[in-house]
C-alpha positions as CSV (number, residue, x, y, z in Angstrom):
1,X,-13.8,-37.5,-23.8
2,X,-14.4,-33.9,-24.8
3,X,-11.7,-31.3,-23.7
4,X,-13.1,-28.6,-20.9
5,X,-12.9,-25.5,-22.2
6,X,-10.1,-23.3,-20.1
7,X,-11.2,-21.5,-17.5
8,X,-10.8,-17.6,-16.1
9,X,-12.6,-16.4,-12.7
10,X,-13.8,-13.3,-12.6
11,X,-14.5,-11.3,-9.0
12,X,-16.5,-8.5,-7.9
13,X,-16.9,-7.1,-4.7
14,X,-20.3,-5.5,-5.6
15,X,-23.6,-5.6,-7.0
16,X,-22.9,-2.9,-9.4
17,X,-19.4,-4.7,-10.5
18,X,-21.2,-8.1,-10.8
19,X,-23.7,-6.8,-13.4
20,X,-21.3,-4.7,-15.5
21,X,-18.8,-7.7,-16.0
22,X,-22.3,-9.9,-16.2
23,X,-23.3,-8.1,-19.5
24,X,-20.3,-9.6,-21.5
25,X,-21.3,-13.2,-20.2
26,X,-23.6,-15.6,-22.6
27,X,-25.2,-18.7,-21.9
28,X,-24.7,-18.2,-18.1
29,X,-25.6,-21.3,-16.0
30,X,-25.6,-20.3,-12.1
31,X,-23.9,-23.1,-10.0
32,X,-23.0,-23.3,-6.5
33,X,-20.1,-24.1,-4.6
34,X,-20.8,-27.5,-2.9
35,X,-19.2,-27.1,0.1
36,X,-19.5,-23.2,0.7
37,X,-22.7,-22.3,-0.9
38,X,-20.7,-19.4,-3.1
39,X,-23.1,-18.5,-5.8
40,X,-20.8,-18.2,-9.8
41,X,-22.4,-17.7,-12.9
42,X,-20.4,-19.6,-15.4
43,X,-20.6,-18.9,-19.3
44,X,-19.0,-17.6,-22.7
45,X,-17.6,-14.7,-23.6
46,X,-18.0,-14.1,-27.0
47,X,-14.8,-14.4,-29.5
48,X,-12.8,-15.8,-27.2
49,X,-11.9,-19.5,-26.1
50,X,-12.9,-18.7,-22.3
51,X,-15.1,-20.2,-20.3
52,X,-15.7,-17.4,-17.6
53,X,-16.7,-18.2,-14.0
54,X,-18.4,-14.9,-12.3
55,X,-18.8,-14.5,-8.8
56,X,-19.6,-11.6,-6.4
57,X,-17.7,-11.7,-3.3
58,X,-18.6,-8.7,-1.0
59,X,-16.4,-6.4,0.4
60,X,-13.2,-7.1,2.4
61,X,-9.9,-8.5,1.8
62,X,-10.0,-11.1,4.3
63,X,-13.1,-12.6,2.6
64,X,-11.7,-12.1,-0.7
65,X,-9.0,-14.2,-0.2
66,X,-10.8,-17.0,1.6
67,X,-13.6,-17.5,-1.3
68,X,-11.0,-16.6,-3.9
69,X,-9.0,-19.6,-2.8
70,X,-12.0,-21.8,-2.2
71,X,-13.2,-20.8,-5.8
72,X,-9.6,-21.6,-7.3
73,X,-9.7,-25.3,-5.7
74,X,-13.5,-25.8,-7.1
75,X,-13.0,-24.9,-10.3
76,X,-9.3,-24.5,-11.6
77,X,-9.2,-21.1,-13.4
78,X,-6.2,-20.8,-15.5
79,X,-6.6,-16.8,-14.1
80,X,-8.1,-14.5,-12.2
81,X,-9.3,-11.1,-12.0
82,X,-10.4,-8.6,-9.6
83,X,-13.0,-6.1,-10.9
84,X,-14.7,-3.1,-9.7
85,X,-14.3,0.1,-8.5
86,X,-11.6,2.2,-6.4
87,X,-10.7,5.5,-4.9
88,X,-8.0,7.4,-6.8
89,X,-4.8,8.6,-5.1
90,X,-3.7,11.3,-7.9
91,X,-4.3,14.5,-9.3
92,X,-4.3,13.2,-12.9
93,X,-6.7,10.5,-12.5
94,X,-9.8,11.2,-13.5
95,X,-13.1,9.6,-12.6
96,X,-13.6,7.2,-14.9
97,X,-10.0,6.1,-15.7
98,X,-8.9,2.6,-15.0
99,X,-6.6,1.8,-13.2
100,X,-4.9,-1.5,-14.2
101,X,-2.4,-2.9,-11.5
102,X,1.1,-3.5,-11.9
103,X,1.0,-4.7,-8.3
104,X,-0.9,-5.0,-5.4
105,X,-0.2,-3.6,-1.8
106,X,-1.6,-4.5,1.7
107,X,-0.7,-1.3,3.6
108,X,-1.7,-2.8,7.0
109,X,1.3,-5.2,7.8
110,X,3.7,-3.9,10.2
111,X,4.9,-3.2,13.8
112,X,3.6,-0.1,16.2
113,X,6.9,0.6,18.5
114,X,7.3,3.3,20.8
115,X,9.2,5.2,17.8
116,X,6.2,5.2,16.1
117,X,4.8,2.5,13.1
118,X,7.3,0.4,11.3
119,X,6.2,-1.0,7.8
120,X,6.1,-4.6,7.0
121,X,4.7,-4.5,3.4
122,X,3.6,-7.3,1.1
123,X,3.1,-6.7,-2.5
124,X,1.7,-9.1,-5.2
125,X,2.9,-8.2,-8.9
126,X,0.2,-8.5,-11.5
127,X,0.6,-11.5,-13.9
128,X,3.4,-10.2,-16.8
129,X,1.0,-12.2,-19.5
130,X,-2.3,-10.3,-18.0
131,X,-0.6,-7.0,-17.7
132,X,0.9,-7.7,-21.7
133,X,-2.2,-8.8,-22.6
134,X,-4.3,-5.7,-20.9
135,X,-1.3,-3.1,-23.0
136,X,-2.4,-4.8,-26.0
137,X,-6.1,-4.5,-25.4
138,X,-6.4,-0.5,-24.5
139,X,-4.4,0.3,-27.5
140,X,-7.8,-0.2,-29.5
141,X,-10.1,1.4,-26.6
142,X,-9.3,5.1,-27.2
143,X,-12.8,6.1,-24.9
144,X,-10.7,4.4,-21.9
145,X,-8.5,6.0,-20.5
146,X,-6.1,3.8,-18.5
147,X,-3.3,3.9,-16.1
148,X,-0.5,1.2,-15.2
149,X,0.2,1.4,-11.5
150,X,-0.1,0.0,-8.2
151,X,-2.9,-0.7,-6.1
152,X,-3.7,-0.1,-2.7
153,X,-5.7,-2.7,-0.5
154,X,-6.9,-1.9,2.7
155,X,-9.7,-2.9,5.0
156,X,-11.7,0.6,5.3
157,X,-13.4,2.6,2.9
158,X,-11.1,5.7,2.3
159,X,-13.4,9.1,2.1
160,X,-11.3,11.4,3.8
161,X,-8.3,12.7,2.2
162,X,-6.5,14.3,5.5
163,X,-6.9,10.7,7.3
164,X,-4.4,9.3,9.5
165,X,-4.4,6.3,6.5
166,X,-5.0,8.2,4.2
167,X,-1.4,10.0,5.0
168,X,0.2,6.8,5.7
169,X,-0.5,5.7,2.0
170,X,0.9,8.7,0.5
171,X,4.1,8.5,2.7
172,X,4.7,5.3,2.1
173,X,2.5,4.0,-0.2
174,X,3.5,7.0,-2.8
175,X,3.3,4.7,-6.3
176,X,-0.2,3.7,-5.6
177,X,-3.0,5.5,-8.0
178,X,-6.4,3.9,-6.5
179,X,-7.4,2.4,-3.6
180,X,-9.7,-0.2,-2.7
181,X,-10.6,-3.5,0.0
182,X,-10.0,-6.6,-1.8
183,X,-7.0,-6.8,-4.5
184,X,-4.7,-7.9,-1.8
185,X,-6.8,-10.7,-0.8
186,X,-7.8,-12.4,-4.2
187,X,-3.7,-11.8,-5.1
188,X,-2.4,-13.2,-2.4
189,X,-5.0,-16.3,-3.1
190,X,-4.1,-17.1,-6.7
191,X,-0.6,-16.7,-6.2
192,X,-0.3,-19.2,-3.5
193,X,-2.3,-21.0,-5.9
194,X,-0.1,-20.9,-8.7
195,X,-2.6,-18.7,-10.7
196,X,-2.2,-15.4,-12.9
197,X,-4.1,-12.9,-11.2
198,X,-4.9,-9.0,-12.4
199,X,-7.4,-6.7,-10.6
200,X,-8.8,-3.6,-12.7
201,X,-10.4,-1.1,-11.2
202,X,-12.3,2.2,-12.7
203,X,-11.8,5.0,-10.3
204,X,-15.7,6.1,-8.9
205,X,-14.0,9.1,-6.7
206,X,-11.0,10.6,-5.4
207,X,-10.9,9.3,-1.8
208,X,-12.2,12.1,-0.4
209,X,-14.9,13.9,1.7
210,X,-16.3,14.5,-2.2
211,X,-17.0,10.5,-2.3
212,X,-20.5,10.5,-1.5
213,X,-21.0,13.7,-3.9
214,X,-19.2,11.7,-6.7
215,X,-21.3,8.0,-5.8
216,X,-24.8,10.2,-6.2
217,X,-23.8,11.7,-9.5
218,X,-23.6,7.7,-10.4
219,X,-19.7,7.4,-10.8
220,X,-19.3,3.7,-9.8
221,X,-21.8,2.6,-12.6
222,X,-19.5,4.8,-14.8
223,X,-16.4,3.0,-13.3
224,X,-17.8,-0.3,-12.9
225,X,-18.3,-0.2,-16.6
226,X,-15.2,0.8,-17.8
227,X,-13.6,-1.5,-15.4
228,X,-15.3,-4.5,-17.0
229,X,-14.5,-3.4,-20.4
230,X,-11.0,-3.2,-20.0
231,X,-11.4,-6.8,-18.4
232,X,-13.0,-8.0,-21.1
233,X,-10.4,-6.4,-24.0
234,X,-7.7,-8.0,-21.7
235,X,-9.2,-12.0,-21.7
236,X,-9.7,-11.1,-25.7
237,X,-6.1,-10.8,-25.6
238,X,-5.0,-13.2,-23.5
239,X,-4.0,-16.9,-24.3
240,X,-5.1,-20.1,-22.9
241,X,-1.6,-22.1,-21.8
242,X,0.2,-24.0,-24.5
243,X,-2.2,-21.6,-26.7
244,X,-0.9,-20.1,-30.4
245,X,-2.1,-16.3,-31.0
246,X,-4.4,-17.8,-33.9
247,X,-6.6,-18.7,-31.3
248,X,-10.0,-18.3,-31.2
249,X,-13.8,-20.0,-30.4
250,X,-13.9,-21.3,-33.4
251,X,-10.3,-22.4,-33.6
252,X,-9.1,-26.1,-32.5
253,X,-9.6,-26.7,-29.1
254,X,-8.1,-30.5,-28.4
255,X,-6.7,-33.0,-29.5
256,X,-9.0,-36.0,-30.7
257,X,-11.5,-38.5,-29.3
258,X,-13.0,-41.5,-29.3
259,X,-11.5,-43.9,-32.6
260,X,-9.1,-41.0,-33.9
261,X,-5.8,-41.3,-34.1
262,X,-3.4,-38.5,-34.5
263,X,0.4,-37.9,-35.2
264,X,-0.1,-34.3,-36.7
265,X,2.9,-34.8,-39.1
266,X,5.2,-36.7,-36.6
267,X,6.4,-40.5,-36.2
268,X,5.9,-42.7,-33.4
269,X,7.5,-45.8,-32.5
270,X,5.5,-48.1,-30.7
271,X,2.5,-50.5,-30.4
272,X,-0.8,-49.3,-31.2
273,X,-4.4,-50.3,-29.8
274,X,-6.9,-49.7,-31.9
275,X,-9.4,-50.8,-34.6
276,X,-9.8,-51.6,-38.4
277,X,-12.5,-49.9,-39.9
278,X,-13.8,-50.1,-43.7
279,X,-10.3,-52.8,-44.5
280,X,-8.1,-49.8,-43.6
């Protein structure tokens, strides 16, 4: 039997993100989730051993993490990404800029107490091969510019910079350069799953009252974009498990089928089943 080719998910939130991580995807074949009805576009991505499975989710973390996990069980990704757009949290990150993250926070765990709101934060780490793999890759893409650093998830678009939430991200929160609605979810998903997980994210605006400005002057195509390239640069990167860095699409991809028989070298001690062919 033929050897699957290993699989990645990729996630989008929305339409914009879907169709600038879409462009890197050939030979797409559009399934859908049999029990769900979750629409994935599944194809190659050139120069690479992947098999990607693309999927856009909608917004929310709550969602996110539901179809993430649902996706995961249906079609066994070896990782998955998050990719789309985000809010920046500081000065000197510029529209454009991607933000990869090191980890993932969901700001609104905690307890509210007559002394006022008590934290009870979760934080998923990004995968240390994905987050290697994405260092590697933006070494060669000079026209991205691109930032390791946390990642804030919460359920509310952020466009007002003097916000109650707003504050409570930068007081306790402070590490986190961007801001967005469903890392946490899809995270929290593949890791009980067992998965490597990564969201990337190109900053569209600055959180602000300015967001709307910055969204007309088309900023989250811009981001979007440079989002899925860094995506892309990273899975160019990154190994299948039990993978060599010599490999490739064209490289060996199993072991043999059918009548072959192969001890690559070693010995084995043991009956055989097989057949004679040709008096050998």
């Amino acid at each position: 039997m033929p050897q699957t080719k290993p699989t990645v998910l990729i996630l989008t939130a929305l339409a914009l993100e879907y169709t600038a991580v879409r462009a890197y995807i050939e030979e797409r074949e559009e399934r859908s989730h049999p029990d769900n009805g979750t629409f994935v576009e599944v194809g190659r991505l050139p120069g690479t051993s992947w098999q990607v499975a693309a999927a856009e989710l909608g917004e929310g973390s709550r969602s996110a993490a539901a179809l993430t996990s649902s996706l995961i069980g249906w079609l066994r990704p070896q990782a998955v990404l998050f990719v789309g757009v985000a809010g920046g949290l500081k000065e000197d990150i510029g529209l454009g800029d991607v933000v990869v993250g090191t980890k993932v926070y969901g700001i609104h765990g905690g307890k509210v107490t007559p002394e006022g709101h008590l934290d009870r934060p979760e934080a998923w780490h990004g995968s240390n091969a994905l987050l290697s793999a994405a260092r590697a890759a933006v070494r060669d893409m000079p026209d991205v510019r691109t930032h390791f650093k946390p990642i804030a998830t919460g359920d509310v678009v952020l466009a007002d910079a003097d916000s109650d939430i707003a504050r409570h991200v930068r007081e306790r929160y402070n590490d986190a350069a961007a801001f967005e609605m469903e890392g946490s979810g899809a995270a929290h998903a593949a890791h009980l799953e067992g998965r490597d997980a990564l969201v990337i994210r190109g900053i569209s605006d600055h959180a602000n009252a300015e967001k709307a400005v910055a969204d007309a002057g088309g900023s989250q195509q811009r981001a979007a974009a440079q989002a899925a390239a860094v995506a892309v640069g990273v899975l160019r990167k990154y190994r299948p498990r039990g993978g060599s860095s010599d490999d490739s699409e064209e490289g060996p991809q199993g072991g043999y089928g059918g009548d072959h028989i192969d001890f690559r070298g070693g010995t084995f001690y043991g009956p055989v089943i097989g057949k004679q062919v040709g008096g050998r």
